[in-house]
C-alpha positions in Angstrom: -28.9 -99.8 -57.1 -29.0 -99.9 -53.5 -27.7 -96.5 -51.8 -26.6 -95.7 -48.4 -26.0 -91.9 -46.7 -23.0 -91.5 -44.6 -23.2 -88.5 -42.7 -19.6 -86.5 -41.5 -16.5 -86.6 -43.0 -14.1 -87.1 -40.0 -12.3 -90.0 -38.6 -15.6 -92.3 -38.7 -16.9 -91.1 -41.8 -13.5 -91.4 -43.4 -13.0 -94.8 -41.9 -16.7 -96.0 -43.5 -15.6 -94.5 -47.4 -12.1 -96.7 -46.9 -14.3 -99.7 -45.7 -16.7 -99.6 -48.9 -13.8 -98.4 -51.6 -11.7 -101.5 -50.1 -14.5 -103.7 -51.3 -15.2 -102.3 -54.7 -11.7 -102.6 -55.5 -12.0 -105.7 -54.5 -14.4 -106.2 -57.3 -17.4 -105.8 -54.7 -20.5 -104.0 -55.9 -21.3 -101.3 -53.3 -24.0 -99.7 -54.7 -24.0 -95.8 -54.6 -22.2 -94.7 -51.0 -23.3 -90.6 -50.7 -21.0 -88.7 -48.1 -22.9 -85.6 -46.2 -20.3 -83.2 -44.6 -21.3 -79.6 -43.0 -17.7 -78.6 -42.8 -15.9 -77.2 -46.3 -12.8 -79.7 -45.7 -12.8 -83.5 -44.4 -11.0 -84.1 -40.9 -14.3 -83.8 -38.9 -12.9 -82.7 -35.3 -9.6 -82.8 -36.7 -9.9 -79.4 -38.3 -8.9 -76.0 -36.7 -10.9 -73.3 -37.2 -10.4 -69.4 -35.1 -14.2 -69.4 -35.4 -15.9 -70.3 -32.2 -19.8 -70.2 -31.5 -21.5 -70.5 -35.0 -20.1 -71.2 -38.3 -20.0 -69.1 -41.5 -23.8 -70.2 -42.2 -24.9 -69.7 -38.5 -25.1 -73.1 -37.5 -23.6 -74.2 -34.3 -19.4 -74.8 -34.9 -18.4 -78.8 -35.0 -15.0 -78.4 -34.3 -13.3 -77.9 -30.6 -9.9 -78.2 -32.1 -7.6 -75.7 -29.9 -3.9 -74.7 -31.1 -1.1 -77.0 -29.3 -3.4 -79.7 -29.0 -0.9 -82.9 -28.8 -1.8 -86.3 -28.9 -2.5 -87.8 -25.4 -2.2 -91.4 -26.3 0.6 -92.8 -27.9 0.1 -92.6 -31.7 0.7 -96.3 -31.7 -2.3 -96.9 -30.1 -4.7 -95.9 -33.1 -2.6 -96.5 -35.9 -4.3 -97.4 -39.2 -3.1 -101.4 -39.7 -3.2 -100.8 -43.7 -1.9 -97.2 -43.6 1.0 -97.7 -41.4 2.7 -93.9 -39.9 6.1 -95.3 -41.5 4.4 -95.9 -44.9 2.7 -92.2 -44.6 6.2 -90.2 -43.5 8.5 -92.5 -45.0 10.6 -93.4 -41.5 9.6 -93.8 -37.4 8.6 -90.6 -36.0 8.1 -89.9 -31.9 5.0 -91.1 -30.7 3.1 -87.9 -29.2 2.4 -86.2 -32.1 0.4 -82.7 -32.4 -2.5 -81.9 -34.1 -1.5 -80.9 -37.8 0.5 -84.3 -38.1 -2.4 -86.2 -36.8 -4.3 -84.8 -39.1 -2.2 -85.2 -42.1 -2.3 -88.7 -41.7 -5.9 -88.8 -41.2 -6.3 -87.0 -44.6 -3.2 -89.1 -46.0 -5.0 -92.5 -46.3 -7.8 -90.9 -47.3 -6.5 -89.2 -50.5 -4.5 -92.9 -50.8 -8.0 -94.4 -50.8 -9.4 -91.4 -53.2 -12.7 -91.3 -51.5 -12.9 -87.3 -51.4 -15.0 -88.3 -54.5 -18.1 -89.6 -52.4 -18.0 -86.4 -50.4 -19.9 -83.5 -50.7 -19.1 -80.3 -48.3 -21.3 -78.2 -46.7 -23.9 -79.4 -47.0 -25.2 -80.5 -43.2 -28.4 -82.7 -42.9 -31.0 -81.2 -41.6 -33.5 -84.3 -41.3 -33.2 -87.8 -41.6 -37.0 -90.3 -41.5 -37.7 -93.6 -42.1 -41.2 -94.4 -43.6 -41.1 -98.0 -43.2 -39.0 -98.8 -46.6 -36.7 -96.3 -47.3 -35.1 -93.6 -45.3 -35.3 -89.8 -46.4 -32.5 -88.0 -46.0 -33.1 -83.9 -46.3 -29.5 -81.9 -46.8 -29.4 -78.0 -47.3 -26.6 -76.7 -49.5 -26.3 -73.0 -50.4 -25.8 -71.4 -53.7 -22.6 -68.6 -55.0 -25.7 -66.1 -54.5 -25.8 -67.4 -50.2 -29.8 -68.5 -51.0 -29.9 -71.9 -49.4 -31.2 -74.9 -51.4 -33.4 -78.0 -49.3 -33.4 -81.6 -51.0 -34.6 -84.5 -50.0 -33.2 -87.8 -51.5 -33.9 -91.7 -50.7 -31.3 -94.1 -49.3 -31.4 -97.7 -48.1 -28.8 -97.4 -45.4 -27.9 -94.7 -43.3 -24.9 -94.4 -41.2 -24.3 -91.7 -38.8 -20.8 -90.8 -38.5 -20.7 -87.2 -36.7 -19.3 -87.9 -33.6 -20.0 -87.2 -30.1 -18.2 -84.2 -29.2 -18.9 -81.4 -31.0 -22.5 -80.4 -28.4 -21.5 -79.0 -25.3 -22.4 -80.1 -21.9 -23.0 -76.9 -20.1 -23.8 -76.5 -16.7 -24.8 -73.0 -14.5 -23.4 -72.3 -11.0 -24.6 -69.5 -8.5 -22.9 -66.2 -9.7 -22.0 -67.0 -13.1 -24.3 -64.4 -14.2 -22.1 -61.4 -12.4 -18.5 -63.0 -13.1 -16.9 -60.2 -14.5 -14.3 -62.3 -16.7 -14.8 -64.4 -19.0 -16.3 -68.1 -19.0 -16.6 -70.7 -21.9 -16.8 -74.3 -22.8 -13.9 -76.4 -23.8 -15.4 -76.6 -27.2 -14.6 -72.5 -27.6 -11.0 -72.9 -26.5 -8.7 -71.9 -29.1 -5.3 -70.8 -27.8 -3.6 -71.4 -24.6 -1.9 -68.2 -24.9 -5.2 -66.4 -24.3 -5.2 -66.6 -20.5 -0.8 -66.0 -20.1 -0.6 -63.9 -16.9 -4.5 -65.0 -15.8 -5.4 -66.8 -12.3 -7.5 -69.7 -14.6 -10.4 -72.2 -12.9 -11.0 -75.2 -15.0 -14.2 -77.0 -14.1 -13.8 -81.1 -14.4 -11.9 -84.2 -13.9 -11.4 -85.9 -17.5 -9.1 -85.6 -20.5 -10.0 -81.8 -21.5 -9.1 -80.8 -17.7 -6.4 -82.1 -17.6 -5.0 -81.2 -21.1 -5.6 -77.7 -21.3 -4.8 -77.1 -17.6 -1.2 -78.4 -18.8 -1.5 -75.8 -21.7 -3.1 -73.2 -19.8 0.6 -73.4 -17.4 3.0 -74.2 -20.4 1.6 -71.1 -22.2 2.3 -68.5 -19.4 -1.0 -69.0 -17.4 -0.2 -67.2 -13.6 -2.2 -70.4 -11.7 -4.7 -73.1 -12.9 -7.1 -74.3 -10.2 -9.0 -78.0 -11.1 -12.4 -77.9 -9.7 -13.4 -81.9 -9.3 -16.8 -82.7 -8.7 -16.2 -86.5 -8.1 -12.5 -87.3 -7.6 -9.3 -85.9 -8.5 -7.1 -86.9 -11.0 -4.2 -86.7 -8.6 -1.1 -86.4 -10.9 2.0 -85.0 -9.6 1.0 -81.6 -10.8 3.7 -78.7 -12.0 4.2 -76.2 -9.8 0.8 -73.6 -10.3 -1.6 -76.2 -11.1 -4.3 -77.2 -8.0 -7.2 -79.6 -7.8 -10.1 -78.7 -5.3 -13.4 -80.3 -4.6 -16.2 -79.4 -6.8 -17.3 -75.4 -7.2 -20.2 -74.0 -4.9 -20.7 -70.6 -6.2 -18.9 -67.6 -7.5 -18.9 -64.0 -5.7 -17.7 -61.4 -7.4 -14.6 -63.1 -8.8 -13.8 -65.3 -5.8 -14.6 -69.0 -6.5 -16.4 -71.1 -3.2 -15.4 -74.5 -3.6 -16.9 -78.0 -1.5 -13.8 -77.4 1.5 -14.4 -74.2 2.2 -11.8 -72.5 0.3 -11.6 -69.7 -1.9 -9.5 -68.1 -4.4 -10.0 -65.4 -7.2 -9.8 -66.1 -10.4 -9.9 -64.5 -13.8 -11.5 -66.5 -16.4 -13.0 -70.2 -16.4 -13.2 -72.6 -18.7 -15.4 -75.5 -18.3 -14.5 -79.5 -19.5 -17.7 -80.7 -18.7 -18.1 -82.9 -21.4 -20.2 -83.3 -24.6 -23.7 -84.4 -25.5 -24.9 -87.4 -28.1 -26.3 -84.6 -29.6 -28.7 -85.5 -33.0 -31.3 -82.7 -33.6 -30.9 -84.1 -37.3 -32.5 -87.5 -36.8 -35.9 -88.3 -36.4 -36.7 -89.3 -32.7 -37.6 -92.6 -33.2 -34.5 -93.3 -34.8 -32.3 -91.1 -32.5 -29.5 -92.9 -30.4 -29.7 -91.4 -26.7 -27.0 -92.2 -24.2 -24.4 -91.1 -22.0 -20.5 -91.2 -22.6 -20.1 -94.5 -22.0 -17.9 -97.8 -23.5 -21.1 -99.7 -24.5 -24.2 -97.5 -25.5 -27.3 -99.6 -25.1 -29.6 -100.7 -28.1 -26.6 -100.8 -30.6 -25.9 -104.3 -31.5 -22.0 -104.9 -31.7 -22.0 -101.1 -31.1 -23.1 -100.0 -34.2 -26.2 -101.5 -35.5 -29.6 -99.6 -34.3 -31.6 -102.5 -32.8 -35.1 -100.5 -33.6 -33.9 -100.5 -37.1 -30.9 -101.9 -38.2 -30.6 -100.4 -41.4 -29.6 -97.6 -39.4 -25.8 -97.4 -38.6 -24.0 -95.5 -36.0 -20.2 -95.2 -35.9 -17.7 -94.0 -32.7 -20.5 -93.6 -30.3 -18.5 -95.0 -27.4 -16.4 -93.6 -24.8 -12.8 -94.1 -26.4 -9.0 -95.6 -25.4 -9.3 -97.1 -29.2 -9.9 -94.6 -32.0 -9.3 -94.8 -35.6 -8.7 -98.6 -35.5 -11.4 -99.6 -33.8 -13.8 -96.6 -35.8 -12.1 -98.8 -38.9 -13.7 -102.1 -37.3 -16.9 -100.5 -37.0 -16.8 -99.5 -40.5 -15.8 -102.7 -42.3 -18.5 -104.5 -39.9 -21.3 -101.8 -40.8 -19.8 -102.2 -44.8 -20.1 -105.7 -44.5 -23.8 -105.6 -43.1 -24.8 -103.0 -45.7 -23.8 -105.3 -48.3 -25.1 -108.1 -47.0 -22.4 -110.2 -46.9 -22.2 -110.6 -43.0 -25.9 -111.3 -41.5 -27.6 -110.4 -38.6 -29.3 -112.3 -36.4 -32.8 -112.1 -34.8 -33.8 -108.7 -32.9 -33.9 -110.9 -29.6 -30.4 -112.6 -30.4 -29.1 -108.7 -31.2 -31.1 -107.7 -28.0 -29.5 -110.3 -26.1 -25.6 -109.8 -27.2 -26.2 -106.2 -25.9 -27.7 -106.8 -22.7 -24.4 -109.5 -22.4 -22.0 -107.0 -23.1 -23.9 -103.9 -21.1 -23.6 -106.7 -18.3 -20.2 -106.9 -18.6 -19.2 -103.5 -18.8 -21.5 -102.8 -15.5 -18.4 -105.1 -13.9 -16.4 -102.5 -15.0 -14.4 -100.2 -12.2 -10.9 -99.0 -12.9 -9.0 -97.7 -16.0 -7.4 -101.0 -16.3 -10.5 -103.0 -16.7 -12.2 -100.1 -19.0 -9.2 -100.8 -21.1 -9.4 -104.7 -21.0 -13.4 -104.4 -22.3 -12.4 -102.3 -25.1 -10.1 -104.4 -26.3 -12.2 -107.1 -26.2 -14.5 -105.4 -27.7 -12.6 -104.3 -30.7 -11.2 -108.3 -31.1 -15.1 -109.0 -31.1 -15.1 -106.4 -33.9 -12.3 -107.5 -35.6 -13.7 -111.4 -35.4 -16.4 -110.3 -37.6 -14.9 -108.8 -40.4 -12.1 -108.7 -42.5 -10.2 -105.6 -41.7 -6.5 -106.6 -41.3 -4.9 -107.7 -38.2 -2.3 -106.0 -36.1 -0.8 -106.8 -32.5 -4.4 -105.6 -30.1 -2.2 -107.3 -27.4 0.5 -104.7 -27.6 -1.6 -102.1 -28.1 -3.9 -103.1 -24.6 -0.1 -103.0 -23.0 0.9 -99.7 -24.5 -2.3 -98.5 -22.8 -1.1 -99.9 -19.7 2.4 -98.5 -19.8 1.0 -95.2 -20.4 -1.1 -95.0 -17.8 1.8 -95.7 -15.6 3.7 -93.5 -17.3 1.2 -90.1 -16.8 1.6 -91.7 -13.0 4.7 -90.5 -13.4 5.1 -87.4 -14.7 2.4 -85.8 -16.2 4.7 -83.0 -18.1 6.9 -85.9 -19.2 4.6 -89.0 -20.6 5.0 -87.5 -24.2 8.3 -87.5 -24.0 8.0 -91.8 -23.6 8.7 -94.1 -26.8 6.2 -96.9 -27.7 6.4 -99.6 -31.1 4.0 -100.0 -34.0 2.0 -102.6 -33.7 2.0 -103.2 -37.2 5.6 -102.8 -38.4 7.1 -103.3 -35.3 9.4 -100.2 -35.3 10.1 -98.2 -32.3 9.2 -94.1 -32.6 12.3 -92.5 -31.8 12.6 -89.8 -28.2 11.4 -86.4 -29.2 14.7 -83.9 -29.9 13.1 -81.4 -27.3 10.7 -82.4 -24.3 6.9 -81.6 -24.8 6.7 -79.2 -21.8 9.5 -77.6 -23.3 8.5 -77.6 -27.1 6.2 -74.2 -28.2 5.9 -75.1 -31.8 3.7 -77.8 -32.6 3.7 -77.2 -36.6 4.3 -80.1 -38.9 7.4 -78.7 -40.3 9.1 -78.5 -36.7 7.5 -81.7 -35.7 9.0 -83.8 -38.9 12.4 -81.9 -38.1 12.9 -83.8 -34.9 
């Protein structure tokens, strides 16, 4: 019986149990699919936890979930197209939602799909190696008493599934080591509420920036300053939220930013991005890249050219999420299985330099949003997971876009269709910027 690893339990690893239960209901022999998950609960970066830092067995914390966190897309945008939100909740619901209904519909297909089965929690792998026929896959676990436990067992496939942003990217600047409040990574932010009152400097240009700047203000922050080190993001900006050129050094608690200016602040929190980050996996078979739309040597994105019994799920930059981490997954199923082939290493060498070529074309958001979506249709061309409208979806991208343009307190508040049932998500009974309570209960009230 042929057996593959999946490691992480979030939206990938989710997306790959669903991909191979699919096919053995379908009558499919899968062989024995194994799911490693470090966290105690599925969700992967969907989970909230207080803790920041380390987690309960000292390893470094996965999860950068914060409290208020909201969608930023519309939901429509990564809906499952054979777990529909109307089939999950019963009705339309507005199409920003926040975290905890996100996250029950994550969870929702995946107890429709029972595939908690194939999981088993905490236990993190600690090595993965390949001698030439099988891989070893090493996972620690930890008895009632707290003495941990090593095994090692043997698996055909492997398919990584952890996700990209869970490793901080954490740079130094001058004076950092005297700043007398406090500093921290986006991955440690927890609660916008932490910094009401507080003269706040955020450090980046991207979608952390420019979401908890927004939650730093909405929760009571006194100013949020935007430190860019490239561009800006130039929205129309609420009334105490600045951008400024990239920071120089810190004195004291004065910030020195790249136009001469200065301001004090109190605390700063730095968006600076996250690292492919896989201490877990044997170098040779390690993926290295930057956050980008097409990481190189991964055939269709997902296969490991070096070795392609080696799998690698959601490793891109992302405007798609869960439906185009579900293509991935029926595409890697498929290869697993056998059932889809692949071609030579040159052939698989070539279709990577073609689309690498393709995406070094690439300049504006537009464009970055037209090669995804041809990239998930490429996906979707390959395997059999079920259609929906990736046209109205590439335009709902569009319209958003427009739409953050502007008002940047006010995009949420915008109504977009399913591209799968066709029904419209109804206009949020109170305004995001307006809306404290971002509980599923209140949510579902609306």
């Amino acid at each position: 019986m042929s057996r593959t690893a999946v490691i992480g339990a979030g939206p990938c690893g989710l997306a790959q149990l669903h991909a191979f239960e699919q096919a053995r209901l379908a009558g499919v022999d899968v062989g024995e699919v194994v799911c490693f998950e470090k966290q105690g609960d599925w969700g992967g970066l969907w989970n909230y936890t207080w803790r920041t830092g380390l987690d309960e067995h000292g390893d470094p914390l996965h999860g950068s979930m914060y409290r208020y966190l909201w969608s930023n897309g519309p939901k429509e945008c990564l809906e499952f197209s054979d777990y529909t939100f109307d089939e999950h909740f019963g009705r339309p619901i507005p199409s920003f939602p926040p975290r905890e209904v996100l996250f029950d519909y994550i969870v929702g297909r995946a107890k429709k799909s029972d595939v908690r089965q194939y999981i088993q929690f905490e236990s993190p792998v600690r090595d993965v190696t390949f001698d030439g026929q099988m891989f070893s896959v090493t996972v620690e676990t930890w008895e009632p008493s707290g003495e941990s436990v090593l095994r090692t067992e043997p698996f055909d496939h492997v398919i990584v599934a952890t996700g990209h942003f869970s490793t901080p990217n954490v740079p130094e600047y001058p004076g950092f080591e005297s700043f007398p409040g406090r500093i921290l990574h986006s991955h440690d932010f927890r609660d916008a509420v932490e910094f009401a009152g507080k003269d706040l400097l955020i450090l980046g240009s991207s979608y952390s920036a420019e979401d908890i700047a927004l939650q730093s203000l909405k929760y009571g922050a006194g100013s949020v300053t935007i430190a860019y080190r490239n561009s800006p993001m130039g929205f129309g900006w609420p009334t105490g939220i600045t951008e400024v050129p990239a920071l120089q050094r810190l004195e004291g608690r004065t910030a020195h930013f790249a136009d001469a200016s200065a301001r004090d602040v109190d605390a700063i929190i730095m968006c600076t991005g996250y690292q492919h980050h896989f201490p877990f996996i044997a170098p040779d078979l390690r993926l290295t890249t930057t956050n980008n739309l097409y990481p190189d040597g991964l055939y269709k994105g997902v296969v490991w050219t070096a070795n392609p019994r080696l799998l690698y799920l959601g490793m891109q930059d992302q405007y798609y999420t869960f439906n185009m981490f579900d293509a991935q997954a029926f595409l890697a199923r498929d290869i697993v299985l056998g059932t889809t082939a692949l071609p030579a290493a040159e052939e698989m060498a070539a279709d990577v330099a073609a689309w690498r070529a393709k995406y070094a074309e690439v300049q504006t958001i537009i464009e970055q949003i037209d090669f995804q979506t041809d990239y998930v249709c490429d996906l979707m061309s390959l395997c059999d997971y079920p259609a929906f409208d990736i046209d109205l979806v590439k335009q709902h991208f569009v319209t958003w876009e427009h739409d953050k343009d502007e008002s940047i307190t006010g995009y949420r508040d915008k109504c977009f269709s399913s591209p799968c049932t066709g029904s419209l998500g109804p206009a949020p009974s109170t305004t995001w910027w307006d809306e404290l309570d971002d509980s599923l209960a209140r949510f579902l009230q609306r």
